[in-house]
C-alpha positions in Angstrom: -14.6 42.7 46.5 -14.4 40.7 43.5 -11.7 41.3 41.1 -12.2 42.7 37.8 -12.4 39.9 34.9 -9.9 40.9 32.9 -10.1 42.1 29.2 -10.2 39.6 26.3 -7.3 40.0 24.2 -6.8 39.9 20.8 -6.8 35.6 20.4 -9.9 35.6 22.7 -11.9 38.5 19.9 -13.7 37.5 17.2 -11.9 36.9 14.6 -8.8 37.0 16.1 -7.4 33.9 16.4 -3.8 33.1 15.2 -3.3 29.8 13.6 -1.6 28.6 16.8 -4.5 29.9 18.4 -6.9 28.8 16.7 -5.1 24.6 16.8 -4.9 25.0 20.4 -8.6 25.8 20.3 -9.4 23.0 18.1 -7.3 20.2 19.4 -5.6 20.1 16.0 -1.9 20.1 14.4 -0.9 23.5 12.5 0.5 21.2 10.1 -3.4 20.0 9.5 -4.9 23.0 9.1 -2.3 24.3 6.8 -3.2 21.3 4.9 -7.1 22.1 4.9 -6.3 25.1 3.6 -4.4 23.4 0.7 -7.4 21.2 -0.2 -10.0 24.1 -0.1 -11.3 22.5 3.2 -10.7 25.7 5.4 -11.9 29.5 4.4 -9.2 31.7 4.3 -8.7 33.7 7.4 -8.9 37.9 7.3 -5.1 39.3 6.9 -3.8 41.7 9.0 -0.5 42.7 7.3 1.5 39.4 7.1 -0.6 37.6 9.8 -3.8 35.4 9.1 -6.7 35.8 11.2 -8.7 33.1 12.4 -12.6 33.4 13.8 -15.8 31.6 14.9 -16.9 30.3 11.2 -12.9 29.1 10.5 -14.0 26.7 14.2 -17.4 26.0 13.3 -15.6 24.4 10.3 -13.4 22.5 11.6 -15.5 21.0 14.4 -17.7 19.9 11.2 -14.9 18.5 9.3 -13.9 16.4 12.5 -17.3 15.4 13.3 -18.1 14.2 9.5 -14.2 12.0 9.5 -16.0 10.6 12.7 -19.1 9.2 10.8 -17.0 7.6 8.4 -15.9 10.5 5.6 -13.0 10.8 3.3 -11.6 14.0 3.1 -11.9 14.1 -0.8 -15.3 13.3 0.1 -16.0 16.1 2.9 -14.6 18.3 0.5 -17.1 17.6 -1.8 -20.1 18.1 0.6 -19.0 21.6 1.5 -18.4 22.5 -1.8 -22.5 21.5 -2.8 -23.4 23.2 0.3 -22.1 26.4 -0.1 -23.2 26.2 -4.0 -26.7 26.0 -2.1 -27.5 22.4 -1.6 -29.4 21.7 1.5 -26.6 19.9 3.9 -29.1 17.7 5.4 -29.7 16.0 2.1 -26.6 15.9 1.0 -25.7 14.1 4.3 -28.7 11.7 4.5 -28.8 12.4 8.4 -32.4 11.4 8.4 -33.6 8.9 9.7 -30.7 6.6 10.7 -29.3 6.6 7.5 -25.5 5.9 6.2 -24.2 9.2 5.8 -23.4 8.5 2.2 -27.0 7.2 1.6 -29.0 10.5 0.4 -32.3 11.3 1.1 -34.7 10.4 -1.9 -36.4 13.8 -3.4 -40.1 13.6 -4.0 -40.9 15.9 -6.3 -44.2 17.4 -8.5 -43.7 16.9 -12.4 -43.0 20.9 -12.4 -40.4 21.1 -9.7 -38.5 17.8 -11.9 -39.3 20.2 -15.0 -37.5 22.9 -13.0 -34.3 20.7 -12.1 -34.3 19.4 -16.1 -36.2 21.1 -18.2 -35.4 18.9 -21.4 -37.4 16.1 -19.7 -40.3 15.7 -22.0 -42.4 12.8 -21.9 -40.2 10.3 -23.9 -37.1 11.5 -22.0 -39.2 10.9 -18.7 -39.5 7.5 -19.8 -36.3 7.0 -20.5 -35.5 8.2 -17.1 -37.4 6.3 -15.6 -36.5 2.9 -16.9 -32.6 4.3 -16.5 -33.4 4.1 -12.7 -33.0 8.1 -12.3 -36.8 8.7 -11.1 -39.4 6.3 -10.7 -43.4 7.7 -11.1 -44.9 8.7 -7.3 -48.5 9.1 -7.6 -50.6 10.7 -10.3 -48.1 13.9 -10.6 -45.4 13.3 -8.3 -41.8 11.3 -8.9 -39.2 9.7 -6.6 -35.5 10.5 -7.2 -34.0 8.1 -5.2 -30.2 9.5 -5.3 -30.5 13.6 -6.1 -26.3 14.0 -6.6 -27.5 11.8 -10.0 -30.4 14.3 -10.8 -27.9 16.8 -10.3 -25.3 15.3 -12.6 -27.2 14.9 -15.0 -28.6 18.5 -14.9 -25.3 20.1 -15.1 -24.1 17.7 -17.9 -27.4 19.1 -20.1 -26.5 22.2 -19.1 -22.5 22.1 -20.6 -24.7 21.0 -24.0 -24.6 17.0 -23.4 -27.4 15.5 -25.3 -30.0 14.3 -22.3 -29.7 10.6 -24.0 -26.2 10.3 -23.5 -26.5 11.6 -19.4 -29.2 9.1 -19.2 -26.8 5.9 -20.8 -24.7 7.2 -18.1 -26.7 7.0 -15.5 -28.1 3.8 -17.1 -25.0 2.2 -17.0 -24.0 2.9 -13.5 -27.4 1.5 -12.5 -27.3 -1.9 -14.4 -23.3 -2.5 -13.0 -24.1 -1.5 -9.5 -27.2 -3.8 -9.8 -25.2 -6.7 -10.8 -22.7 -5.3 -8.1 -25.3 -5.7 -5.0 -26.5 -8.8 -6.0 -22.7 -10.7 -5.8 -22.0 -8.8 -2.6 -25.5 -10.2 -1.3 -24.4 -13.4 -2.0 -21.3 -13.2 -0.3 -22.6 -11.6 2.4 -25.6 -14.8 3.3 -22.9 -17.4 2.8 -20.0 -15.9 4.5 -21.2 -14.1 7.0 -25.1 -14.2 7.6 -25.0 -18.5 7.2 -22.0 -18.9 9.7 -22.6 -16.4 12.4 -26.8 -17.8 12.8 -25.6 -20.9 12.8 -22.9 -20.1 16.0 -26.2 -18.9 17.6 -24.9 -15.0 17.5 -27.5 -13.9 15.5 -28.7 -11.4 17.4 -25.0 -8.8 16.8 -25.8 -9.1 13.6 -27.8 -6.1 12.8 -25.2 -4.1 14.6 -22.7 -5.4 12.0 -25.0 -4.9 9.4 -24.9 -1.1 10.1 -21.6 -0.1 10.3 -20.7 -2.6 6.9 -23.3 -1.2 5.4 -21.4 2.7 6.1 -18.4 1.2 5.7 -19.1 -0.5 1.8 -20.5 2.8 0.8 -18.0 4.9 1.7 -15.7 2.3 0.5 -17.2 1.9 -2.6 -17.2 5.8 -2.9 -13.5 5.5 -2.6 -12.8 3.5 -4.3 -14.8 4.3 -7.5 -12.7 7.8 -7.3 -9.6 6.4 -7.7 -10.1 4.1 -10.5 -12.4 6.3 -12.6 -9.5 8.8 -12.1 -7.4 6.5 -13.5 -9.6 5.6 -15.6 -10.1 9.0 -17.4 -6.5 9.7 -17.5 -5.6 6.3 -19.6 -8.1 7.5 -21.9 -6.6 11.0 -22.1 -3.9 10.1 -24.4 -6.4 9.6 -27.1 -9.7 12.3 -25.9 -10.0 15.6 -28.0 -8.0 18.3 -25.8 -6.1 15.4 -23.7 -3.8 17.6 -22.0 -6.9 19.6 -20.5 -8.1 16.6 -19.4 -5.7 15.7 -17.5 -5.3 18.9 -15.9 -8.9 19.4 -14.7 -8.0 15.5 -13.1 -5.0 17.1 -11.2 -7.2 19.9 -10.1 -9.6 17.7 -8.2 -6.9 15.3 -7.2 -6.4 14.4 -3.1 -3.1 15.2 -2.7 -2.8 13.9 1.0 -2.9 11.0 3.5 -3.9 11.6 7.4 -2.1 9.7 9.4 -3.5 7.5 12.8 -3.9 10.1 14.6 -6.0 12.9 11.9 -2.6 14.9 10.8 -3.1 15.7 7.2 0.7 15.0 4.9 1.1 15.6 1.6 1.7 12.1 -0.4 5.6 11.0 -1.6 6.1 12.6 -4.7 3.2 15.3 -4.5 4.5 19.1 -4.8 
């Protein structure tokens, strides 16, 4: 006769999972997920007195976080995606997963004139023209437009919303277009005569569209990057002299990425960080 299984114990229970359990489970460093939990990453787990309990959605998480460092993602940047989801953003857009795309490419929106109306309402017909020539919808159709990046859409919503006039959003967004334009076209450049002209030419053509995809993750992501870090730096030079400076400054250091991971994914807090 067959023995009994035995019962589950408390680690193997939902929600029940230590934090040792729960890295043995995960194939990750305490220290890391201490560190998740620092950046907001990580749920808290249910107390139990003094001890933190861990369950199936605190896994589920992590597995995503691993999976998403995998396709290329910065942990500010991670962050960020989980914050818009559980704000109610649809993941899949947010992650561009479609359709082979970069993970930091988003899936363009097509929407009627009444759903647009419904993101941002103060989009009358002028402003719709403005819009469009800023590069933040283009005209689909007879009553349909194409948002081709819907975090801008977004922005530009809850900027209107704090009570920032629609025109200055729109010079924002403007802008960002216009340098970013000038941007691809010098990287283009760069990229026929340094890479695209010497590789054809050593008759290796043919690897290059398997280059092209992976630099084409790896400029966005590192673009991404690094446009964080300088417009961080950039906001807090200009703080010395902005209305309310100090707050400033503050809501910088409340979104600052106070961590490095090393080679092999263990999160540490930078030199000099508390």
């Amino acid at each position: 006769m067959a023995p009994q299984a035995e019962a589950a114990g408390p680690a193997d229970a939902p929600d029940q999972l230590t934090i040792d359990d729960l890295a043995r489970r995960v194939e990750l460093p305490v220290r890391t997920i201490r560190e998740y939990h620092t950046m907001r990453l990580l749920p808290p787990p249910l107390r139990q007195g003094r001890v933190g309990l861990y369950g199936g959605r605190h896994i589920e998480r992590l597995q995503l976080i691993k999976a998403l460092q995998r396709r290329g993602y910065s942990l500010a940047g991670i962050r960020d995606l989980l914050g818009a989801w559980e704000r109610g953003s649809d993941l899949t857009t947010l992650l561009g997963v479609g359709g082979g795309e970069a993970p930091l490419d988003e899936t363009p929106l097509r929407l009627t004139r009444a759903e647009l109306l419904d993101r941002l309402p103060a989009l009358d017909d002028s402003a719709l023209s403005r819009a469009s020539q800023s590069g933040l919808i283009r005209p689909h159709g007879d009553d349909h437009f194409l948002v081709r990046s819907p975090a801008l859409l977004g922005l530009v919503a809850d900027g209107v919303h704090l009570g920032v006039p629609l025109s200055e959003m729109l010079d924002l967004t403007e802008t960002l277009s216009q340098d970013l334009s000038a941007l691809a076209d010098k990287l283009a450049g760069l990229i026929v005569t340094a890479v695209w002209e010497p590789v054809s030419a050593s008759g290796r053509a043919g690897e290059l569209p398997d280059l092209f995809r992976r630099g084409r993750l790896l400029i966005l992501q590192g673009a991404a990057s690094t446009l964080a870090d300088r417009l961080a730096a950039a906001l807090a030079g200009r703080a010395a002299t902005a209305t309310n400076g100090g707050r400033l400054l503050a809501a910088l250091e409340e979104i600052r990425v106070g961590a490095v991971a090393d080679a092999a994914g263990t999160i540490h807090r930078l030199e000099g960080d508390r």
